[in-house]
C-alpha positions in Angstrom: 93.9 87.3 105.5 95.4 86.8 108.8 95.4 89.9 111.2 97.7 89.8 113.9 97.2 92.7 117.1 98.5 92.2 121.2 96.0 91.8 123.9 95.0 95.6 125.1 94.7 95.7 129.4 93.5 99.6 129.2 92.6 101.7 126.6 94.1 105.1 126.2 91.2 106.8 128.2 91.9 104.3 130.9 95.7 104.9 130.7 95.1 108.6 131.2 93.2 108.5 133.9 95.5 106.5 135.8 98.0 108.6 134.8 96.4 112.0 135.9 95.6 109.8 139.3 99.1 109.2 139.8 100.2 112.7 139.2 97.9 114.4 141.5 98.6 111.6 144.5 102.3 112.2 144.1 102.2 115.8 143.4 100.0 116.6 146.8 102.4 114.5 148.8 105.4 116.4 147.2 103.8 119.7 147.6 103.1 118.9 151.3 106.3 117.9 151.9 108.2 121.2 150.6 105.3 123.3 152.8 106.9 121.4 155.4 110.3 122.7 154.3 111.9 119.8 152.3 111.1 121.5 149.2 114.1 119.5 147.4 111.9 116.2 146.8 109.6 118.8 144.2 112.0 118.2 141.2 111.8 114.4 141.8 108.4 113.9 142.6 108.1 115.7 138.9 110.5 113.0 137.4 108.7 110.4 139.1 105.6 111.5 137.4 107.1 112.1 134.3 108.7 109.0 133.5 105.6 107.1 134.7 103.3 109.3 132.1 105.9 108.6 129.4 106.1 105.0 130.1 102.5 104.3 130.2 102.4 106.2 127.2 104.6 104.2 125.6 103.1 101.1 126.7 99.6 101.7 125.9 100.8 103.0 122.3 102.3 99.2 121.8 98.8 97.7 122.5 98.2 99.2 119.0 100.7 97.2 117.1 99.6 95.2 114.4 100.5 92.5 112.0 98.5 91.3 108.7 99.4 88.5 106.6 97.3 88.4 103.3 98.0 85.1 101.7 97.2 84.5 97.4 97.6 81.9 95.2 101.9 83.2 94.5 102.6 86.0 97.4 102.3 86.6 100.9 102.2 90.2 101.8 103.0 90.9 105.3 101.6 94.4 106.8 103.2 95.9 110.1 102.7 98.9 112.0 101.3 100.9 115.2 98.1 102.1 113.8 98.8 102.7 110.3 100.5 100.3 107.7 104.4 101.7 108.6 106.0 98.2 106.3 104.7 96.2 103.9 107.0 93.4 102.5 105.6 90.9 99.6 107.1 87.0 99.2 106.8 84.8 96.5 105.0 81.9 98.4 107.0 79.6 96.4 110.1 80.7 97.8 109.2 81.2 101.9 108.7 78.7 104.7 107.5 79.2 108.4 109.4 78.0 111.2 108.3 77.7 114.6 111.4 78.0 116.9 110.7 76.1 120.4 113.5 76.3 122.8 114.3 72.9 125.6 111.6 72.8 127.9 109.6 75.6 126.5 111.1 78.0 128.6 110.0 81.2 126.1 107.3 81.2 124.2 107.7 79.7 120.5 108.6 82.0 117.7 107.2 82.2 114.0 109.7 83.0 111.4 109.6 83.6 107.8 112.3 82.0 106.2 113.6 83.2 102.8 116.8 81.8 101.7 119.2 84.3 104.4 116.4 86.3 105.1 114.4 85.7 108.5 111.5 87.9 110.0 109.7 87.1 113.5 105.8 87.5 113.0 103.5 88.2 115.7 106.6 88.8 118.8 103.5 90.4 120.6 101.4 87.6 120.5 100.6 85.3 123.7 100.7 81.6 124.2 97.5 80.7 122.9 97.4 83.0 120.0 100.6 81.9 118.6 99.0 78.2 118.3 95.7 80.0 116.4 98.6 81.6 114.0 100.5 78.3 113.5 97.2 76.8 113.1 96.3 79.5 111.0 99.1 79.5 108.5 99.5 75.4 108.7 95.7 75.2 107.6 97.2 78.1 104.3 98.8 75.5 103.0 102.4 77.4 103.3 105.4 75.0 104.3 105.8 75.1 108.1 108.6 73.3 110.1 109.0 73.2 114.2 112.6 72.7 115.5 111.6 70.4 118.0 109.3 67.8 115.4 109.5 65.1 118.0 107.0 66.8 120.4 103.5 67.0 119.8 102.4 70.9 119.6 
């Protein structure tokens, strides 16, 4: 069993308190501002704050994201989601290959694919350098097939 999950840089306590930090440093300065009489920037310091509350939101909720591969003797089952199991696909193993897709001078990070006849799925797209290597590592040391696009190079 391989579980796959993105590097966190704030919990969801942390991401609220930043949040409510934000809102109350740009809603004083807005609120000072229309006591002064240019009470037009109120409905846009309230945007402000609202799209930077949603988008932290939205942020922090993809630090949740998850991947598990749970290899057997004839399947792979592959378990995705943000904090519950939301798809959950099963391979023969027989049938599947893993390709890891380098571009010219490694100018993006390297992506794993499942590889099923037409069928392709990217596994771990949240993952850093480093723990992509651990999951080709990983599913290399499974035993499944697994072919790089560039061969030549050492990995």
């Amino acid at each position: 069993m391989i579980k796959l999950s993105p590097n966190q840089s704030a919990t969801w306590r942390e991401t609220k308190i930043v949040i409510t930090i934000m809102v109350l440093l740009v809603m004083s300065i807005a609120i000072g501002w229309s006591m002064a009489g240019a009470w037009i920037i109120l409905p846009f310091a309230g945007l402000e704050v609202g799209l930077f509350a949603y988008f932290m939101y939205r942020i922090c909720r993809q630090g949740f994201a998850q991947q598990v591969i749970t290899i057997t003797a004839d399947q792979v089952l592959i378990e995705s989601g943000i904090q519950r199991r939301e798809v959950a696909r099963t391979y023969h193993r027989e049938l599947l290959s893993f390709e890891i897709k380098e571009t010219e001078r490694d100018w993006h990070l390297p992506d794993i694919v499942l590889c099923l006849d037409n069928y392709r799925l990217s596994i771990g797209e949240f993952l850093n350098q480093d723990d992509r290597i651990l999951l080709k590592d990983a599913l290399q040391n499974s035993g499944l097939p697994l072919s790089r696009t560039h061969w030549w190079k050492e990995s």
